[in-house]
ZAVEX-433067 format. One record per atom (N, C-alpha, C): residue in three letters; atom name; x, y, z. Coordinates in steps of 0.2 Angstrom, whole numbers, plus 5000, padded with zeros to 4 digits. Last residue first. Example, Ala and Ser with C-alpha at 12.3 -4.5 7.8 and 13.67 -1.06 7.14 Angstrom:
<vexlos>
  resn  name  east  north    up
   ser     N  5064   4989  5035
   ser    CA  5068   4995  5036
   ser     C  5064   5000  5039
   ala     N  5066   4972  5039
   ala    CA  5062   4978  5039
   ala     C  5066   4984  5039
</vexlos>
This chain:
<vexlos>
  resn  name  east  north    up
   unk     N  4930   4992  4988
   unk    CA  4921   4991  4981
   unk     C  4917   4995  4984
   unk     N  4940   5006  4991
   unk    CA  4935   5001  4994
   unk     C  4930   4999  4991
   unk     N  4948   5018  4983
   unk    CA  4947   5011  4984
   unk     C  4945   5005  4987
   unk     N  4944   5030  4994
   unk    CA  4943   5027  4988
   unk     C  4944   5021  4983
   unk     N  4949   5026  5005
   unk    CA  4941   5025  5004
   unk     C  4940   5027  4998
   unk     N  4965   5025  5006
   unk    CA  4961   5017  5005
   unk     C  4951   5018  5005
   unk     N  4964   5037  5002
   unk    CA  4967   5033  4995
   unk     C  4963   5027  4999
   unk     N  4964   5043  5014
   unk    CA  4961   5044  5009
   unk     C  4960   5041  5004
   unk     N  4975   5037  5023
   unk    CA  4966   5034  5022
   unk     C  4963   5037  5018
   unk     N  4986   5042  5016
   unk    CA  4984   5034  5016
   unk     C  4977   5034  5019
   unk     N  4985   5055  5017
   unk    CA  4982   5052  5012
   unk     C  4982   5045  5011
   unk     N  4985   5065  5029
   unk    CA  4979   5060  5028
   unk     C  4978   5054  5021
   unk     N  4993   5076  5027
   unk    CA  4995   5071  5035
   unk     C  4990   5063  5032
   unk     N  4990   5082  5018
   unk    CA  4996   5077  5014
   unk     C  4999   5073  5022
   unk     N  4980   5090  5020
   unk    CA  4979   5083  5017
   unk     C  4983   5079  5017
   unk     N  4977   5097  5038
   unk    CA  4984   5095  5031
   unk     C  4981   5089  5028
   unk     N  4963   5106  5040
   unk    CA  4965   5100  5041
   unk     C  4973   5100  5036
   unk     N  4964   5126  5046
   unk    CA  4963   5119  5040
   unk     C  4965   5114  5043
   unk     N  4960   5139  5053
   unk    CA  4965   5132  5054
   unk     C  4960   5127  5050
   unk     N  4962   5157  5052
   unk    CA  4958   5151  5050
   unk     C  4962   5144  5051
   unk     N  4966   5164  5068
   unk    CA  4969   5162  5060
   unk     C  4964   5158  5060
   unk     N  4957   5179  5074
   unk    CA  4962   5172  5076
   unk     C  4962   5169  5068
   unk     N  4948   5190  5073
   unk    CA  4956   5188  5072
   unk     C  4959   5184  5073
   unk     N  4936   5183  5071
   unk    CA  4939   5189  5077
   unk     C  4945   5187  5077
   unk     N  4930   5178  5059
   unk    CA  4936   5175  5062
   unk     C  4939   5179  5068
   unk     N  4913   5173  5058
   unk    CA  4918   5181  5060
   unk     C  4924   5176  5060
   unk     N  4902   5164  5052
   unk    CA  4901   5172  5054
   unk     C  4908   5176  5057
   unk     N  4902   5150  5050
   unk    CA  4907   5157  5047
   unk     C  4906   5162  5047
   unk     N  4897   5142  5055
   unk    CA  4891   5146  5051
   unk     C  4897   5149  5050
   unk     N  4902   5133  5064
   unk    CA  4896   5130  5063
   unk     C  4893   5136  5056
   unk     N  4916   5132  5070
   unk    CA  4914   5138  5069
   unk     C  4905   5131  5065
   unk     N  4924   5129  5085
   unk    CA  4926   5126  5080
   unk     C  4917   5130  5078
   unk     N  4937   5141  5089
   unk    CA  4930   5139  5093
   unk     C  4929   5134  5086
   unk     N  4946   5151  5087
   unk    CA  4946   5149  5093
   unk     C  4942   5143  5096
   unk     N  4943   5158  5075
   unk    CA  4941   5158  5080
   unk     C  4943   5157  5088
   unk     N  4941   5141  5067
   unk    CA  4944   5147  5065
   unk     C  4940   5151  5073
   unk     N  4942   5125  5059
   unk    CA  4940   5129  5064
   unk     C  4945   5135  5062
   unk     N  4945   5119  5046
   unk    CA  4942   5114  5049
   unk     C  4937   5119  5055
   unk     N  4945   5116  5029
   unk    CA  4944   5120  5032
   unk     C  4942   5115  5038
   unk     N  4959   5106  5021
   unk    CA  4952   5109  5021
   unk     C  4949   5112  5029
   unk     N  4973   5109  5012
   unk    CA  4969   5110  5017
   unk     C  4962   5110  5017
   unk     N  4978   5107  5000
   unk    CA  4982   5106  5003
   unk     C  4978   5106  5009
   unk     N  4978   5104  4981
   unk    CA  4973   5105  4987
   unk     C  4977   5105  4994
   unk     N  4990   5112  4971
   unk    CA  4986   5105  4974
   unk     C  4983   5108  4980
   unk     N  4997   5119  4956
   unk    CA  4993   5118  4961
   unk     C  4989   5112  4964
   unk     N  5015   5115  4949
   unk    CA  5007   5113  4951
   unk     C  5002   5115  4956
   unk     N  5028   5118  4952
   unk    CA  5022   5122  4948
   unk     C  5017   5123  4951
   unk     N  5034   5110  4958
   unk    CA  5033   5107  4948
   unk     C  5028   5112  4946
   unk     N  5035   5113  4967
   unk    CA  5042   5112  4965
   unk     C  5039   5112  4957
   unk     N  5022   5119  4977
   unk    CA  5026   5114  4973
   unk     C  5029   5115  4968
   unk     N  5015   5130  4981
   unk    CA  5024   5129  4983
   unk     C  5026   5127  4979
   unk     N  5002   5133  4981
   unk    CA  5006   5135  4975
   unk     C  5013   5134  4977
   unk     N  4985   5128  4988
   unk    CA  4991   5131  4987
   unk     C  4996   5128  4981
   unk     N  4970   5130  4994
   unk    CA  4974   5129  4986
   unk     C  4979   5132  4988
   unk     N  4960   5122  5004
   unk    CA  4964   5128  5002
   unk     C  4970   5126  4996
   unk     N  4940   5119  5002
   unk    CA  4947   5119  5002
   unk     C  4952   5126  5003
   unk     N  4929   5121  5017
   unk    CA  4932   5123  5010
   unk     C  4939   5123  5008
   unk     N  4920   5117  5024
   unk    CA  4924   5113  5022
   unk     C  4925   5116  5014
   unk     N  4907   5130  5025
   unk    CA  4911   5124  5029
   unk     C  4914   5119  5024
   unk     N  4908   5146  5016
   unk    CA  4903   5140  5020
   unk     C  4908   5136  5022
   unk     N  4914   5163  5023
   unk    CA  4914   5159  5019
   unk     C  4909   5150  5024
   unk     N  4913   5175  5031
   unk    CA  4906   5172  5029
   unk     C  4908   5167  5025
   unk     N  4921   5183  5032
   unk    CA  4920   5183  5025
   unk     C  4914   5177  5022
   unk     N  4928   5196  5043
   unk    CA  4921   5192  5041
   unk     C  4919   5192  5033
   unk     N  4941   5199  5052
   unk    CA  4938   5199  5047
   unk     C  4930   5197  5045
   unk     N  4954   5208  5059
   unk    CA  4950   5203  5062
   unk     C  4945   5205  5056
   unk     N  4972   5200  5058
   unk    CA  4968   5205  5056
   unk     C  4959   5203  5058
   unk     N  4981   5196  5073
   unk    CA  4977   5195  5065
   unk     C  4972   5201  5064
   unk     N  4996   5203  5078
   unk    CA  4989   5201  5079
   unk     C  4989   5200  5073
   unk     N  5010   5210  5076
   unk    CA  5008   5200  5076
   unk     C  5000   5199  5076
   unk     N  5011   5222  5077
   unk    CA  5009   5216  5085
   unk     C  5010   5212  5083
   unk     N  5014   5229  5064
   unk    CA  5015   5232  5072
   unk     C  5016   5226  5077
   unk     N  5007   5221  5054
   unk    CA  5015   5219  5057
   unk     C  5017   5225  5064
   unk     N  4996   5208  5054
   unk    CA  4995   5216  5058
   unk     C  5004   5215  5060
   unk     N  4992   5194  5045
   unk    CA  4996   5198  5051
   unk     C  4995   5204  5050
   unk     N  4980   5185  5038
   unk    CA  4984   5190  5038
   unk     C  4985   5193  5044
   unk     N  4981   5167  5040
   unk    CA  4980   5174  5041
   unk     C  4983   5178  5039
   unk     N  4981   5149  5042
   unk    CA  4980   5155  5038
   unk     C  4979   5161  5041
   unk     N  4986   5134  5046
   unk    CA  4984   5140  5049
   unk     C  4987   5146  5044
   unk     N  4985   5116  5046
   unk    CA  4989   5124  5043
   unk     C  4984   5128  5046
   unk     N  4989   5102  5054
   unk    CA  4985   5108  5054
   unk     C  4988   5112  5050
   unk     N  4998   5092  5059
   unk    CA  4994   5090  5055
   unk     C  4989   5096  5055
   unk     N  5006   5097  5069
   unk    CA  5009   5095  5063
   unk     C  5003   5096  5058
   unk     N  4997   5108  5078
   unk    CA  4997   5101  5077
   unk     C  5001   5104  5072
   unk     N  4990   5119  5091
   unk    CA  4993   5119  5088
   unk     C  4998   5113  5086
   unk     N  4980   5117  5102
   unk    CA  4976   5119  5095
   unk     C  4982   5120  5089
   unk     N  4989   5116  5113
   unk    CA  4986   5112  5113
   unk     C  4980   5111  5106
   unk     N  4999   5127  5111
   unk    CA  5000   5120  5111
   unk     C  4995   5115  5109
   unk     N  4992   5141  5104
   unk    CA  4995   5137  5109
   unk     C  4994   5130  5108
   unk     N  4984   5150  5098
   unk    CA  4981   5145  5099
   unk     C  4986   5142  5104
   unk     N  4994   5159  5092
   unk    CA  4987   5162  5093
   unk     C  4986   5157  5098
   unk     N  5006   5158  5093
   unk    CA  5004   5163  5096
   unk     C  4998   5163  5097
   unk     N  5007   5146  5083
   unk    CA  5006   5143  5091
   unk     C  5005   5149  5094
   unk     N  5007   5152  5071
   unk    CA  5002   5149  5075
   unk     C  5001   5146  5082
   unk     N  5021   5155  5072
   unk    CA  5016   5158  5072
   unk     C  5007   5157  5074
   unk     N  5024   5142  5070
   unk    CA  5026   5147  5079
   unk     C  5022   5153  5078
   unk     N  5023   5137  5061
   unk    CA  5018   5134  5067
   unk     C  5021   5137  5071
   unk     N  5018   5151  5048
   unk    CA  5022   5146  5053
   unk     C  5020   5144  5059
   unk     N  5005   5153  5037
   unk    CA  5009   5154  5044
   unk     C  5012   5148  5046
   unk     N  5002   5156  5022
   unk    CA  5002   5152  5027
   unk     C  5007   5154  5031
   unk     N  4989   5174  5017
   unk    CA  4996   5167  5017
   unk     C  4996   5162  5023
   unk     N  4980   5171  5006
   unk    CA  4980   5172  5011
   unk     C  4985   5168  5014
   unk     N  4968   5176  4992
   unk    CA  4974   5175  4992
   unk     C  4975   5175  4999
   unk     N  4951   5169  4989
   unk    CA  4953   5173  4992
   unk     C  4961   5172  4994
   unk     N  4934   5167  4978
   unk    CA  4941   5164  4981
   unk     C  4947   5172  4985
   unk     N  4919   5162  4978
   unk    CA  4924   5167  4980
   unk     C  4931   5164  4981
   unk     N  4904   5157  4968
   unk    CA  4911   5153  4971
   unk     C  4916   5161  4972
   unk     N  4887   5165  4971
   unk    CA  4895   5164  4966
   unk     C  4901   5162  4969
   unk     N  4875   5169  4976
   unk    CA  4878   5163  4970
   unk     C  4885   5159  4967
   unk     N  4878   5175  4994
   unk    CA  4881   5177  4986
   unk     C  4880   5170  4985
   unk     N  4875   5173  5007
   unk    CA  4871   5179  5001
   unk     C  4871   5179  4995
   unk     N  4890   5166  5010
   unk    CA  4884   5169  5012
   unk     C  4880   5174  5009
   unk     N  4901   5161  4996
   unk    CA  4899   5167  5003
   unk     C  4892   5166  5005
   unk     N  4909   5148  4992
   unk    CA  4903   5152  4993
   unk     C  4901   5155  4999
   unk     N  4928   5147  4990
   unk    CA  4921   5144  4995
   unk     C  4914   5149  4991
   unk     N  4943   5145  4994
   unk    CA  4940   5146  4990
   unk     C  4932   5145  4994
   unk     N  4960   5151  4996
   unk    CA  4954   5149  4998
   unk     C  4947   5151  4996
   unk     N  4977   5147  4993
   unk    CA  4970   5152  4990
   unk     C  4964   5148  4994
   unk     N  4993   5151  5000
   unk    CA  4987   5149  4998
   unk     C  4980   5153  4997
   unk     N  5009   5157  5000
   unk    CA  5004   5161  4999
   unk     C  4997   5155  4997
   unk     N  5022   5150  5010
   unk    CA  5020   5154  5004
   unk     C  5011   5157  5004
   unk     N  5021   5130  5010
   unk    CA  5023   5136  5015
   unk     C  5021   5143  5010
   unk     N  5016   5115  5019
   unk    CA  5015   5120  5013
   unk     C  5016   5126  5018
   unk     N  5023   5099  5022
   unk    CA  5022   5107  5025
   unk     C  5021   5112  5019
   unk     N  5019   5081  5018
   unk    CA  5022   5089  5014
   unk     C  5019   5094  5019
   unk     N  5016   5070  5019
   unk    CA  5019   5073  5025
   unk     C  5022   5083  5025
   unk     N  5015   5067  5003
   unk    CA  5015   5063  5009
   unk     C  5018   5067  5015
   unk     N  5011   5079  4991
   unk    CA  5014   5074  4992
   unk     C  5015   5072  5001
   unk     N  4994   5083  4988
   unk    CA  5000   5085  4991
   unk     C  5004   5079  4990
   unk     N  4982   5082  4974
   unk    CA  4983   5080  4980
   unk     C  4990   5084  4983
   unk     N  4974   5090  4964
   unk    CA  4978   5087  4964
   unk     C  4982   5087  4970
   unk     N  4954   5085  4960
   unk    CA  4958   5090  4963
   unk     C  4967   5086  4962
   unk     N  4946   5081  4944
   unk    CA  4951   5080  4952
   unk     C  4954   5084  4953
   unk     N  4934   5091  4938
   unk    CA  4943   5088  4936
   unk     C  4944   5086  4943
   unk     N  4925   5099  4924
   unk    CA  4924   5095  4931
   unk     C  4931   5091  4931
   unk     N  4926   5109  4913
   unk    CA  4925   5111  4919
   unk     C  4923   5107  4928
   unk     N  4931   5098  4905
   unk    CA  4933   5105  4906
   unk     C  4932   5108  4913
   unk     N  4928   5085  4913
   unk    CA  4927   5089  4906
   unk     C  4932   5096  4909
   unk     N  4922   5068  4919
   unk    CA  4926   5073  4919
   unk     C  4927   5078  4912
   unk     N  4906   5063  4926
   unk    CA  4911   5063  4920
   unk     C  4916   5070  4919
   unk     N  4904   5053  4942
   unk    CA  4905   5060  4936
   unk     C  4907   5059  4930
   unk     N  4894   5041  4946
   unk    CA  4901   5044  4943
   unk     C  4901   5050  4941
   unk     N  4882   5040  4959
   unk    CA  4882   5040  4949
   unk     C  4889   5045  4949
   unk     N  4884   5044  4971
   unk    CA  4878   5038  4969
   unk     C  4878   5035  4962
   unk     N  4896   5047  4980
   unk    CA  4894   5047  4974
   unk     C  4889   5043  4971
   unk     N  4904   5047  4997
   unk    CA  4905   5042  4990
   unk     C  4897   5045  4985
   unk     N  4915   5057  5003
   unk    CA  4909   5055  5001
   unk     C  4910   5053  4997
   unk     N  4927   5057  5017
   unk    CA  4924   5056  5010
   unk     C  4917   5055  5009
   unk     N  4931   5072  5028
   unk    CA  4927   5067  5028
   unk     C  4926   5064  5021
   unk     N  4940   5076  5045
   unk    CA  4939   5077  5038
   unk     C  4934   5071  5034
   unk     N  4949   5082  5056
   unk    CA  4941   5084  5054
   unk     C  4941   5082  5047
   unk     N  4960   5079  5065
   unk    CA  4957   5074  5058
   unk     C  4950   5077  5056
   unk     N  4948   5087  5080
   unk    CA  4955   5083  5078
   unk     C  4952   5079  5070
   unk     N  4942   5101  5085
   unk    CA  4941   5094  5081
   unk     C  4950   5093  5078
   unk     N  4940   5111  5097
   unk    CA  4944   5111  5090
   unk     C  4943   5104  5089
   unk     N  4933   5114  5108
   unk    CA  4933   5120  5102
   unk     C  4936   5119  5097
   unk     N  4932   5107  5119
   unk    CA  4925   5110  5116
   unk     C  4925   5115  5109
   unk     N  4943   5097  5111
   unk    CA  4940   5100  5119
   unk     C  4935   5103  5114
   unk     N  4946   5088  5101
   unk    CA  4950   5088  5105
   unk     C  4947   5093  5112
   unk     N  4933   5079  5094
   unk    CA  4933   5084  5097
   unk     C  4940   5084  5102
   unk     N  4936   5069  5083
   unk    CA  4938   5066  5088
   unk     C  4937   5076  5091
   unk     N  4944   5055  5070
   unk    CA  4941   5062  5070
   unk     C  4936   5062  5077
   unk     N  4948   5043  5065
   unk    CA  4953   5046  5071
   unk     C  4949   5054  5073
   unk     N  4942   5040  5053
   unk    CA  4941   5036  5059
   unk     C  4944   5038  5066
   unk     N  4936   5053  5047
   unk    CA  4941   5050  5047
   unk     C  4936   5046  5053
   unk     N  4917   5049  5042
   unk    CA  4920   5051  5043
   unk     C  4930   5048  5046
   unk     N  4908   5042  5026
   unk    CA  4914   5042  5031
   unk     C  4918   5046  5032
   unk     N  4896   5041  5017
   unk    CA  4897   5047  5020
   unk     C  4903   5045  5026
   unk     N  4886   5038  5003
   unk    CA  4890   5035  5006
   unk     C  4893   5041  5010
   unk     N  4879   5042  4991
   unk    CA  4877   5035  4994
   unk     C  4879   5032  5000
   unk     N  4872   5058  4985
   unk    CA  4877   5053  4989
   unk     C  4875   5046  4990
   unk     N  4868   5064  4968
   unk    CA  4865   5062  4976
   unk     C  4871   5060  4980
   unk     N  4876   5077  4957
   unk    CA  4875   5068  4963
   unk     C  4872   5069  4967
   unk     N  4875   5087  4944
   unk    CA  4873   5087  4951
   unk     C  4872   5078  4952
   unk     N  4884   5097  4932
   unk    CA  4882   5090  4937
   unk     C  4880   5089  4941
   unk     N  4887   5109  4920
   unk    CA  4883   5109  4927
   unk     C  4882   5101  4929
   unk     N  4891   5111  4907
   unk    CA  4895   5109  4913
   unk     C  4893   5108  4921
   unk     N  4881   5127  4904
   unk    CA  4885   5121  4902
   unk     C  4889   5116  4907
   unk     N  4866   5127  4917
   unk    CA  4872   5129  4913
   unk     C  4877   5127  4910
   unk     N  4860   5124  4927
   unk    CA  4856   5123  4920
   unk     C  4861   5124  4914
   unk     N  4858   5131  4938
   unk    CA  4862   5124  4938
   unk     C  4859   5121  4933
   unk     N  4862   5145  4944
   unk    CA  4860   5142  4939
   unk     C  4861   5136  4939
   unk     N  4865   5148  4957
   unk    CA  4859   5150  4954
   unk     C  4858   5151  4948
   unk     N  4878   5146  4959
   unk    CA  4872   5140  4959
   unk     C  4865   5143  4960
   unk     N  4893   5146  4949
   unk    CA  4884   5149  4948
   unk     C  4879   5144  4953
   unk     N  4900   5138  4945
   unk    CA  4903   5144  4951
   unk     C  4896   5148  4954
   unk     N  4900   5120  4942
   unk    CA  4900   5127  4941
   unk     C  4902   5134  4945
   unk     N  4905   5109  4944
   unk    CA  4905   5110  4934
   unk     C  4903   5118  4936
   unk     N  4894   5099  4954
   unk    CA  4899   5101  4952
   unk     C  4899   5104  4946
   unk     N  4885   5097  4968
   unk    CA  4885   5102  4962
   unk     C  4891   5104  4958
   unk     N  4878   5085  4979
   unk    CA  4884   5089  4977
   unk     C  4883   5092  4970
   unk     N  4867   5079  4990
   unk    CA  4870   5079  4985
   unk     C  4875   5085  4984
   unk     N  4858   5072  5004
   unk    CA  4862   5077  5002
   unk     C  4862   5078  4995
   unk     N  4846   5067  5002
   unk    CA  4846   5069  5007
   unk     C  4852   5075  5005
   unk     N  4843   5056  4992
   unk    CA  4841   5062  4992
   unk     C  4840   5066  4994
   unk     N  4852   5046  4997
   unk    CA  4853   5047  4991
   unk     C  4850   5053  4991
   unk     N  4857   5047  5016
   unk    CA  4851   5044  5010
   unk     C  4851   5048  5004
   unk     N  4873   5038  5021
   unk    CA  4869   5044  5019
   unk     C  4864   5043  5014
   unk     N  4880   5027  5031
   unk    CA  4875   5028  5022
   unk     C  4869   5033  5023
   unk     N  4890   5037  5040
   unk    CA  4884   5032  5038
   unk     C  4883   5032  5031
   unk     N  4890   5054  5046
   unk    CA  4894   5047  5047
   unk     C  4887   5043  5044
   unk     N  4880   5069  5039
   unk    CA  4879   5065  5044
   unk     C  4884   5059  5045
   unk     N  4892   5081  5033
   unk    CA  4888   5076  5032
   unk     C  4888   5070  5035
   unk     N  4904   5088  5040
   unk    CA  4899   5091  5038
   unk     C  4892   5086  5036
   unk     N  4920   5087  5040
   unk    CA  4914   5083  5043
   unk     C  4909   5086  5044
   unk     N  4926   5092  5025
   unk    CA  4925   5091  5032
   unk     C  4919   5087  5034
   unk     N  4927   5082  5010
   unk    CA  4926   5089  5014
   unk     C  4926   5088  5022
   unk     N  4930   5074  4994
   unk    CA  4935   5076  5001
   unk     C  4931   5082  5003
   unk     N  4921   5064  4984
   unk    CA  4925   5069  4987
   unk     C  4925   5071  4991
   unk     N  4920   5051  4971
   unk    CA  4923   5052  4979
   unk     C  4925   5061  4980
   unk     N  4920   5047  4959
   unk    CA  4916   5044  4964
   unk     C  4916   5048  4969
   unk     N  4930   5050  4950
   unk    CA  4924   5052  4949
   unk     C  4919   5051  4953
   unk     N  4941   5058  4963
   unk    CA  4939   5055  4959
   unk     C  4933   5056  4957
   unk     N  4939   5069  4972
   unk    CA  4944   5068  4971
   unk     C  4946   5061  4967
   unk     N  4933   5087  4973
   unk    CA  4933   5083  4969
   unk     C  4940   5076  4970
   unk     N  4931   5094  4990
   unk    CA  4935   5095  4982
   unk     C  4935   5088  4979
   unk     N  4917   5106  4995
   unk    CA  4923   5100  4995
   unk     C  4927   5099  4989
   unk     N  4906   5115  5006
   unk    CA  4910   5114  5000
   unk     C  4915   5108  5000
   unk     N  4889   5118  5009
   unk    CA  4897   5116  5013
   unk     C  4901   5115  5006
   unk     N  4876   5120  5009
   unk    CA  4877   5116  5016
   unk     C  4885   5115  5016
   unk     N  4862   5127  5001
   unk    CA  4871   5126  5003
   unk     C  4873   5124  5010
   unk     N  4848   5118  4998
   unk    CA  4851   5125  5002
   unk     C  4857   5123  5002
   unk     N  4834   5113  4991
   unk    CA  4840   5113  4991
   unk     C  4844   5120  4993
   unk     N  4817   5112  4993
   unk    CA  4822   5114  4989
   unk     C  4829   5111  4993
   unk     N  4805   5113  5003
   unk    CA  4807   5109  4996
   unk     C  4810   5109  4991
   unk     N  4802   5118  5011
   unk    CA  4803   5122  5008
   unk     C  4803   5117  5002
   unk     N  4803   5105  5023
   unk    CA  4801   5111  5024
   unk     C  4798   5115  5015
   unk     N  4815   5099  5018
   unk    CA  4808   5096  5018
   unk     C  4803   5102  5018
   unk     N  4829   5103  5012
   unk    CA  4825   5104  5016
   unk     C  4819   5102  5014
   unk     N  4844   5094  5007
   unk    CA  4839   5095  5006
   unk     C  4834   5097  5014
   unk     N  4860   5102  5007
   unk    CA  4857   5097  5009
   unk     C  4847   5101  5005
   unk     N  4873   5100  4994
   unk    CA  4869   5105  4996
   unk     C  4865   5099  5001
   unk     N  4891   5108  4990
   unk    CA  4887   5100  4994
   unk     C  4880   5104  4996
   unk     N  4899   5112  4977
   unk    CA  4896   5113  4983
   unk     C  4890   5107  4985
   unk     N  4919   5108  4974
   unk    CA  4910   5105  4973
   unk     C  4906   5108  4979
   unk     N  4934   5111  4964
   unk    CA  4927   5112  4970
   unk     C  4920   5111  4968
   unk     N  4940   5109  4952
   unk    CA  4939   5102  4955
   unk     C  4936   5105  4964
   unk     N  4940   5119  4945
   unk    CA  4936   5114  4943
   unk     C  4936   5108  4947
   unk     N  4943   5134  4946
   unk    CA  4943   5130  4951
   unk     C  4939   5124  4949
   unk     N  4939   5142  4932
   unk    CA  4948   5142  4938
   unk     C  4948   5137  4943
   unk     N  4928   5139  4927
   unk    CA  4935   5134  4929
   unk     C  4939   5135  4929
   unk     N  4930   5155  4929
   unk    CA  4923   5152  4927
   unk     C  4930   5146  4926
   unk     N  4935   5164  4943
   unk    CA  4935   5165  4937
   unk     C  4931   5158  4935
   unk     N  4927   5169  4959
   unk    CA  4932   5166  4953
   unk     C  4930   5164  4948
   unk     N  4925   5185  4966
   unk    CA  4921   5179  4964
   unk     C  4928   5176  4958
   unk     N  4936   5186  4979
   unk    CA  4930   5190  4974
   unk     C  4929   5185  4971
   unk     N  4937   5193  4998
   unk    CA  4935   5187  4992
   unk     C  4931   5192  4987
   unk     N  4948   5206  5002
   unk    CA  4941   5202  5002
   unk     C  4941   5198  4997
   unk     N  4967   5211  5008
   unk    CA  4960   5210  5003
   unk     C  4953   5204  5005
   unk     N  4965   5219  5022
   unk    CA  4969   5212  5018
   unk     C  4964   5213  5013
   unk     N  4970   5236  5026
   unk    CA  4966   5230  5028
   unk     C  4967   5225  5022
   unk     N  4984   5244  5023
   unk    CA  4977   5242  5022
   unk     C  4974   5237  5025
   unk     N  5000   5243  5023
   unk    CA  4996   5242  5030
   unk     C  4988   5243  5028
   unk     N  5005   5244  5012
   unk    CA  5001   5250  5013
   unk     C  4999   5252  5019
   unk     N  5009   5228  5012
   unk    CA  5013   5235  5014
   unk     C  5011   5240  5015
   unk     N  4996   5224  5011
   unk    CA  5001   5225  5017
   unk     C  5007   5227  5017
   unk     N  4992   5228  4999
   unk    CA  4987   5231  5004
   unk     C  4992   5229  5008
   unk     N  5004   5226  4991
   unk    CA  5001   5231  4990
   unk     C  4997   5232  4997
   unk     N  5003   5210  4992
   unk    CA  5009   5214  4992
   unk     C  5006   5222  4995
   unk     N  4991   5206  4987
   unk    CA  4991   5205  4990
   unk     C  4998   5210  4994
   unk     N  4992   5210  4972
   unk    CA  4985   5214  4975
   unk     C  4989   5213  4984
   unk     N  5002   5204  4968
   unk    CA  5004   5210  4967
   unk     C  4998   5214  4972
   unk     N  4997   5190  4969
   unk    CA  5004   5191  4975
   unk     C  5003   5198  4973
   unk     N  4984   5190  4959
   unk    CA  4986   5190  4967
   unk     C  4990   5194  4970
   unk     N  4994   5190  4948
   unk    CA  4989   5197  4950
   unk     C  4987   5197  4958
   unk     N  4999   5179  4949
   unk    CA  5004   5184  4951
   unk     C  4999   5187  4951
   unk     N  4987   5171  4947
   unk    CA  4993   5170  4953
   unk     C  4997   5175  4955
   unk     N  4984   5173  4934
   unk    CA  4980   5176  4940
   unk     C  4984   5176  4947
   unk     N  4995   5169  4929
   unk    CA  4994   5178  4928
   unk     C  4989   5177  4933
   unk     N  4994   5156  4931
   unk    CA  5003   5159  4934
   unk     C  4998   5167  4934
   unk     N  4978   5148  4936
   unk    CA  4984   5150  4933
   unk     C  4990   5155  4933
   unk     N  4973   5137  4946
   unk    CA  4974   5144  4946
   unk     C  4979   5145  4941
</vexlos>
């Protein structure tokens, strides 16, 4: 994301909560603003096409990072694949447009229903059946640095329900005592961010529906050097670990921390 859309953000963002408004909605992102999210599609037998099945981030030419959304295992080459290079995916004909099968599909090793409603380490690599090539619009995401807590304002980004077009959406990070309001101890981890917008009368969350799809990164902006890096992938929201992204009934979205995971990150993408 760059500095002017960034501020235009914090300015929209600013505005609707001090107004007391409701939070602003996802609007569609600019054409590689985001070149290192990919949508993951599965194949239907049925129909004989390809349906949206979840988002992730690019994190070499071989490998991308999403939730555990695809089956653990050597996933079959024409079962899933991935779309990168664009924001349209009802074009996939368009300059910049990739599409991989998978070969490969590892869940974390520590990933693990902590009770019937939150996943622990929810996070998963794919491996890539044919490399990408990286351009303009295809690019590795830019990781955290090791045990980093992101604080400030993150962007999340994903495809809507109904809609072709990748959304992105400004939404700040909360403190883990503010998270622990919602959730309590036991959904409340080092290893989690937790987004929302507050309701500054109560504390509550604003209660929302953005329909966004599963394992969508969150981009944020602390870092000392500027840089945006990928910092969260989605993991439950609710209260309840969510299957469809129908509602957040006020409770904060809760991502995975990348920068709790990057020694096993790093060792599946260096495995022959």
């Amino acid at each position: 994301m760059g500095i002017f859309n960034f501020l235009l953000f914090m300015c929209y963002l600013a505005q609707a909560l001090t107004q007391n408004n409701p939070p602003p909605q996802p609007v569609p992102a600019l054409e590689k603003e985001f070149p290192y999210h990919v949508a993951i599609q599965e194949y239907r037998a049925g129909s004989g096409t390809y349906v949206q099945h979840g988002s992730g981030v690019i994190l070499d030419d071989r490998h991308v990072l999403t939730a555990t959304i695809v089956d653990g295992g050597a996933a079959p080459s024409t079962r899933y694949r991935i779309v990168a290079g664009t924001n349209n995916l009802s074009n996939l004909d368009g300059e910049g447009v990739q599409i991989r099968n998978l070969s490969n599909a590892v869940w974390h090793p520590d990933r693990c229903y902590q009770n019937s409603e939150t996943i622990n380490n929810n996070l998963e690599v794919l491996t890539l059946a044919q490399p990408l090539i990286f351009s303009e619009f295809v690019q590795p995401a830019v990781l955290p640095e090791a045990w980093h807590v992101p604080t400030g304002l993150g962007t999340i980004t994903g495809w809507i329900s109904g809609s072709p077009d990748l959304h992105k959406l400004p939404m700040p990070i909360l403190s883990y005592d503010e998270c622990f309001t919602f959730f309590g101890h036991h959904k409340t981890r080092p290893g989690r961010i937790c987004s929302a917008f507050l309701k500054k009368e109560d504390g509550s969350s604003y209660e929302t529906d953005y329909g966004l799809d599963r394992g969508h990164p969150v981009t944020c902006h602390d870092a000392p050097s500027g840089t945006d890096y990928v910092c969260g992938i989605y993991s439950f929201s609710t209260g309840k670990v969510e299957t469809d992204w129908n509602s957040f009934s006020g409770y904060p979205i809760v991502s995975t921390n990348v920068a709790y995971h990057l020694d096993w990150i790093r060792a599946e993408v260096t495995k022959p």
